[in-house]
C-alpha positions in Angstrom: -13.8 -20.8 -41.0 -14.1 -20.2 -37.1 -13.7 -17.0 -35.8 -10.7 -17.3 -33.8 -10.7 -13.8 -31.7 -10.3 -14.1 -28.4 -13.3 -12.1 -26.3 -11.9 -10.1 -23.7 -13.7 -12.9 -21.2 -11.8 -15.4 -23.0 -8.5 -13.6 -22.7 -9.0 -13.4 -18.7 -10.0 -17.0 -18.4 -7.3 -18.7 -20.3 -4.9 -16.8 -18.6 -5.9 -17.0 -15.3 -5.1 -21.1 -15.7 -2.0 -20.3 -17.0 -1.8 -18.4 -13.4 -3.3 -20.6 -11.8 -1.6 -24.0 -12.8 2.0 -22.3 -12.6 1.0 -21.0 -9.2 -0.2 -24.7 -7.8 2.7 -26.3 -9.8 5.6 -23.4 -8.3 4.0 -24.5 -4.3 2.6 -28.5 -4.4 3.9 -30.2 -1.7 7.2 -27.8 -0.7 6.9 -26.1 2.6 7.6 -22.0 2.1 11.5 -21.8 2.4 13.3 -19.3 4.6 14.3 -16.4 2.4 17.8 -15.7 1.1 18.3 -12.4 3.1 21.1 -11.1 0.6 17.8 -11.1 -2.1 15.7 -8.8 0.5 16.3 -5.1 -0.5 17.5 -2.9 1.6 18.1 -6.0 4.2 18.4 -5.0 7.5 18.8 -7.4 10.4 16.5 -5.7 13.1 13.4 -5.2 10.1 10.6 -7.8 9.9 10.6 -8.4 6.4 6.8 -10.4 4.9 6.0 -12.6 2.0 4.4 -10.1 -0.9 1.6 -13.0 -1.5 3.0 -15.7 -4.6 5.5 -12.9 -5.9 7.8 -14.0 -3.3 9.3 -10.5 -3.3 9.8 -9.7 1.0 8.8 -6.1 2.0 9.4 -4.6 5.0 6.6 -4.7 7.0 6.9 -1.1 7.7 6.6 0.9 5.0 6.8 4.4 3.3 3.2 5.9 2.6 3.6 8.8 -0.3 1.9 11.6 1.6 3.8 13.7 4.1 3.6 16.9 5.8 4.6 20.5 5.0 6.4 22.5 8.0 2.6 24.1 7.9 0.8 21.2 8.8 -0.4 21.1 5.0 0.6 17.7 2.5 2.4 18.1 -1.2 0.2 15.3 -3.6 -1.3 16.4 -6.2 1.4 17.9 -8.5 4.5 20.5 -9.0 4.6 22.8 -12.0 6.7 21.4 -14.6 6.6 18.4 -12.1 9.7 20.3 -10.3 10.0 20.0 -6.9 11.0 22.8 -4.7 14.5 22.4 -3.7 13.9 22.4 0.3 11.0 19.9 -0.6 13.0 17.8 -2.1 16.2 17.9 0.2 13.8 16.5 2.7 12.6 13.9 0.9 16.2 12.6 -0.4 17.0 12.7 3.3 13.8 10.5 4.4 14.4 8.5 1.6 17.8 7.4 2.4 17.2 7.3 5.8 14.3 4.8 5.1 16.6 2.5 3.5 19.0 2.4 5.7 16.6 1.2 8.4 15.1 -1.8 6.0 12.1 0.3 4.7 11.8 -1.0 1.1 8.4 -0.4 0.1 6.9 2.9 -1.5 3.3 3.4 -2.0 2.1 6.6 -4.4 -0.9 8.2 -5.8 0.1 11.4 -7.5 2.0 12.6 -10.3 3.8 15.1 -7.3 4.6 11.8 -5.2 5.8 10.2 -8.5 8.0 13.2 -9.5 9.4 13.6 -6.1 10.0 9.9 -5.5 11.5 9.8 -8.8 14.2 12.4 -8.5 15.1 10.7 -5.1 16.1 7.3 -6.9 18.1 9.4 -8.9 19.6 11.7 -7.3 20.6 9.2 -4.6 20.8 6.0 -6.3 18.7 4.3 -3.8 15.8 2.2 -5.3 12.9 0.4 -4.0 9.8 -1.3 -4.6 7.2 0.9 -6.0 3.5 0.6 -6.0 1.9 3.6 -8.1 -1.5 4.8 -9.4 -2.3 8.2 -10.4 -5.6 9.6 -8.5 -6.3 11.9 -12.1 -5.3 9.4 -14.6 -6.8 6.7 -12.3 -10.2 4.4 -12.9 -12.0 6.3 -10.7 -12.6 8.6 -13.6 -15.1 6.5 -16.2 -13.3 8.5 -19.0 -10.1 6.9 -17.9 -11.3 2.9 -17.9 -10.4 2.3 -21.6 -6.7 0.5 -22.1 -5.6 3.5 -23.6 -5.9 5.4 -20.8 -4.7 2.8 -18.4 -2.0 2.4 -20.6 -1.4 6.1 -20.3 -1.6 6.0 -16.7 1.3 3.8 -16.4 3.5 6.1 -19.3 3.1 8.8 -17.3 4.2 6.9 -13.9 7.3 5.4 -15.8 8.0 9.1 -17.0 7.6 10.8 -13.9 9.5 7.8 -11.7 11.7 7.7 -14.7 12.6 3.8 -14.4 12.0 1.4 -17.4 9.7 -0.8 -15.1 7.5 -0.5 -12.3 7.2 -2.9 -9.4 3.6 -3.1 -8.8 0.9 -1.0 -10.8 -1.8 -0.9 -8.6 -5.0 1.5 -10.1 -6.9 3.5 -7.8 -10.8 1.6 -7.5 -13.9 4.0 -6.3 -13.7 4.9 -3.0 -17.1 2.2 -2.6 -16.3 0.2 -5.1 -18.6 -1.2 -7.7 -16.3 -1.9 -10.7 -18.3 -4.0 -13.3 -16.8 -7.1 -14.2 -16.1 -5.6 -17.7 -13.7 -2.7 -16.4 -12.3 -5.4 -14.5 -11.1 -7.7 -17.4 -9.9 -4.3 -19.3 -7.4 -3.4 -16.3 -6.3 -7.1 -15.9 -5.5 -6.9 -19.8 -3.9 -3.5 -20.0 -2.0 -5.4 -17.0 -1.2 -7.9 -19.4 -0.3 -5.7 -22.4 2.2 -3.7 -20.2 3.6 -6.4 -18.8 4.5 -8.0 -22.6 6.1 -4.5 -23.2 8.3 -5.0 -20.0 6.9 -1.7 -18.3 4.9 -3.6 -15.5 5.8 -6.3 -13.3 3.0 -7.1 -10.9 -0.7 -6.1 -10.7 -2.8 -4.8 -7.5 -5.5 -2.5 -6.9 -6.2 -0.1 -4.3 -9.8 0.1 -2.8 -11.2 1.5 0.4 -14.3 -0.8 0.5 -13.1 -3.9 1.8 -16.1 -6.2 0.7 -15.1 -5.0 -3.1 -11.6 -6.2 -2.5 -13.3 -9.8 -1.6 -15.3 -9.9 -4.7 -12.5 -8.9 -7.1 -10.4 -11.5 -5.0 -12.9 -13.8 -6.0 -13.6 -13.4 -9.2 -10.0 -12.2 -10.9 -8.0 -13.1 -7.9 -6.0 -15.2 -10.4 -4.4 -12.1 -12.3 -3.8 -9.4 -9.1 -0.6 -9.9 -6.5 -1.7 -6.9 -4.3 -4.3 -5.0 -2.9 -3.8 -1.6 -0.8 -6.8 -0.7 1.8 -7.7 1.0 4.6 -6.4 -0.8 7.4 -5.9 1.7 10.8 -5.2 1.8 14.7 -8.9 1.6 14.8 -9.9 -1.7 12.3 -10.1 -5.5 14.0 -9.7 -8.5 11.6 -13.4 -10.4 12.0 -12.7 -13.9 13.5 -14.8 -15.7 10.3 -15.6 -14.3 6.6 -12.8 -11.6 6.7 -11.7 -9.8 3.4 -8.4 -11.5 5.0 -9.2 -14.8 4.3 -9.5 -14.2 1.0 -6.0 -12.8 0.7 -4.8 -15.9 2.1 -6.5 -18.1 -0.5 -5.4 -16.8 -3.5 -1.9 -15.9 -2.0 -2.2 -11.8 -2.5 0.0 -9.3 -1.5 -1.4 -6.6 1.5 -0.4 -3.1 1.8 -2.3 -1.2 5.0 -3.3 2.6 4.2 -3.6 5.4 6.2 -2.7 3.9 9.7 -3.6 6.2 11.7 -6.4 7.5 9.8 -5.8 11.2 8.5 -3.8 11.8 11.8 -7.2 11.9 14.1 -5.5 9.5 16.2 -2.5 11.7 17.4 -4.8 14.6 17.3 -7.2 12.4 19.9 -4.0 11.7 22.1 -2.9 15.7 21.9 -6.8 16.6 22.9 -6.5 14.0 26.0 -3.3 15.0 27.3 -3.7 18.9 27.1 -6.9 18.0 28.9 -5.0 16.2 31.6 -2.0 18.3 31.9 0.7 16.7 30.4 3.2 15.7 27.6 1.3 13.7 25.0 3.3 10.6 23.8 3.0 10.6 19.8 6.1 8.9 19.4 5.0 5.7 22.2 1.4 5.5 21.0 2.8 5.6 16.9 4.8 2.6 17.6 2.0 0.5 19.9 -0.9 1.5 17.1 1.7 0.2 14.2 2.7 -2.9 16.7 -1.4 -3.5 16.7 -2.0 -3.2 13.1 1.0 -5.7 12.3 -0.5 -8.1 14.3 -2.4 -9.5 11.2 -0.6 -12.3 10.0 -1.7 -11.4 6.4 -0.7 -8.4 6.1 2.7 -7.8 4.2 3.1 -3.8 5.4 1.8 -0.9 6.7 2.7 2.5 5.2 2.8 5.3 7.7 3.6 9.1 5.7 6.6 9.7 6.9 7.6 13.3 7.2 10.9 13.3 8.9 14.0 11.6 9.4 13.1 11.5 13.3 9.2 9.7 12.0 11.3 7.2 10.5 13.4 5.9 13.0 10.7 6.2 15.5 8.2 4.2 13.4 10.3 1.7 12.4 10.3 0.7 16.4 7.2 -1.1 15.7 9.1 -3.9 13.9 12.2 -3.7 15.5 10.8 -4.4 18.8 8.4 -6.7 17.3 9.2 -9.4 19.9 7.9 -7.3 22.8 4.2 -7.9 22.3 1.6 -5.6 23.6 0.4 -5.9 26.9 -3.4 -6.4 27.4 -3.8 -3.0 28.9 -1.7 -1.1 25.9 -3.8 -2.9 23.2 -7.1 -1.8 24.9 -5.5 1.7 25.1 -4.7 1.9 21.5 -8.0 0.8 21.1 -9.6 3.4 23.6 -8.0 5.8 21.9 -8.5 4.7 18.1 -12.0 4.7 18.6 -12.4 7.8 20.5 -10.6 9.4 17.3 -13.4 8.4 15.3 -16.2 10.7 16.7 -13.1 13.3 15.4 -12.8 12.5 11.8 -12.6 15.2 9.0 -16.0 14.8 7.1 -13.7 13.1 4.1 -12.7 10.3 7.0 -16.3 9.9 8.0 -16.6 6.9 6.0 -14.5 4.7 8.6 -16.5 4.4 10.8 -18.6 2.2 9.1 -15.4 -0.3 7.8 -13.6 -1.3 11.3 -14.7 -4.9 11.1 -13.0 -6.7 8.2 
């Protein structure tokens, strides 16, 4: 009698032309309809709101990034004892939260248990949801201990627990920071994707990564399965005119999400350094909204996800879309770009690494 097992090889391949086929059979021959705004969350009328690739969910094209500031300068995200949030610490982020919805934002990107705890006890304690993309930078793949389905399956447990909803959005795990995933790792996360999808505790699958040429190879070869990926994309990167990682996304229809805009803050700290120099009044609020305006210039990208400390970061940043019909000028672009790359010779030594990825 044959062996009828499925090989975890198999598994991915048969499913990605079940993908695959409902994908080209969902978009042959219909032109992308305008979307129902009463379906966009959070819906507001002044908000640029993007295609999330084939999931046809619309995010805001501003975004909330999970890391914020402390009054010290400092960031909460790694953790809370008992995964309890400070009561001032979390007054501020029930008041950004709401306010972030109120603007349009409807996109929330995490990486920590303390970002999922926090974020968590916001939804409930103000009964405002959104679209969550979560990993867990312990729990994550980056860890070889953690890259069985067990633990990605645990990964995912924990976020549910911590976010306390039934059913995340997009689970996105955290890749190496180079990369380098073997194709067999791969197939695992695609079918603990699959596995907690079934179970109704996962709706869509992405992958963070900070090397971009990794996101084109796993776009390539399991592009099929994922609906997302989250990278570096900052004031300082410029989409390559052939070969980009971006064309990629565009073929196989993938969700976007931009990281760390304006890399680590080394680009306010660049315009602060300048002005002192000069004698005057830096404009962080001005140059914010021109590097965001930049960076959503990519047609392919879905969001950016600025941290957002306070309620006053919010509805400045938001700006960028709002006033998305007042392109920059040629001499504001090359200023953002003087600027971003002047930043660069600045970067903490954990940063160092972008210099080498602004061409994608």
């Amino acid at each position: 009698m044959a062996d009828k097992r499925l090989t975890r090889r198999d598994f991915v391949r048969q499913t990605a032309g079940m993908v695959a086929g409902a994908t080209l059979a969902a978009g042959a021959g219909q032109a992308e309809a305008k979307p129902d705004t009463s379906k966009i969350l959070h819906h507001n009328p002044r908000m640029g709101y993007r295609r999330f690739g084939r999931t046809g969910t619309m995010l805001s094209e501003v975004g909330l990034g999970g890391h914020w500031k402390t009054p010290s300068g400092g960031r909460y995200w790694a953790s809370f004892p008992s995964d309890n949030p400070p009561p001032e610490v979390q007054k501020n982020r029930n008041e950004v939260w709401a306010k972030c919805a109120e603007v349009g934002i409807n996109y929330l990107d995490i990486t920590t248990a303390g970002e999922a705890a926090i974020y968590g006890r916001c939804m409930k304690q103000t009964g405002i949801t959104m679209h969550v993309g979560y990993s867990d930078h312990v729990l994550c793949i980056r860890n070889p201990k953690n890259r069985t389905i067990e633990k990605m399956m645990l990964e995912i447990d924990e976020g549910l627990r911590r976010l306390m909803i039934e059913r995340m959005w997009l689970w996105r795990p955290q890749a190496l920071m180079g990369g380098g995933h073997t194709d067999a790792e791969l197939q695992r996360v695609v079918e603990t994707y699959y596995q907690a999808k079934k179970q109704g505790k996962v709706e869509f699958l992405g992958m963070s990564a900070h090397n971009h040429d990794f996101v084109r190879s796993v776009l390539e070869k399991f592009g099929d399965h994922f609906h997302g990926f989250v990278f570096m994309y900052s004031v300082s990167h410029e989409r390559k005119n052939s070969s980009s990682m971006f064309d990629a996304i565009r073929r196989k229809d993938c969700g976007a999400v931009g990281l760390k805009p304006f890399h680590g803050n080394s680009y306010f700290a660049k315009i602060i350094k300048e002005a002192k120099k000069e004698g005057r009044e830096p404009d962080l609020n001005g140059m914010a909204i021109k590097g965001l305006k930049k960076i959503l210039d990519v047609p392919e990208l879905t969001c950016s996800i600025p941290g957002l400390t306070t309620v006053a970061e919010v509805e400045n940043d938001v700006r960028a879309s709002y006033e998305r019909g007042k392109k920059l000028t040629a001499a504001e672009r090359q200023d953002v770009r003087r600027l971003a790359a002047a930043s660069l010779d600045d970067l903490p030594h954990d940063y160092a690494w972008f210099r080498d990825t602004v061409y994608i």
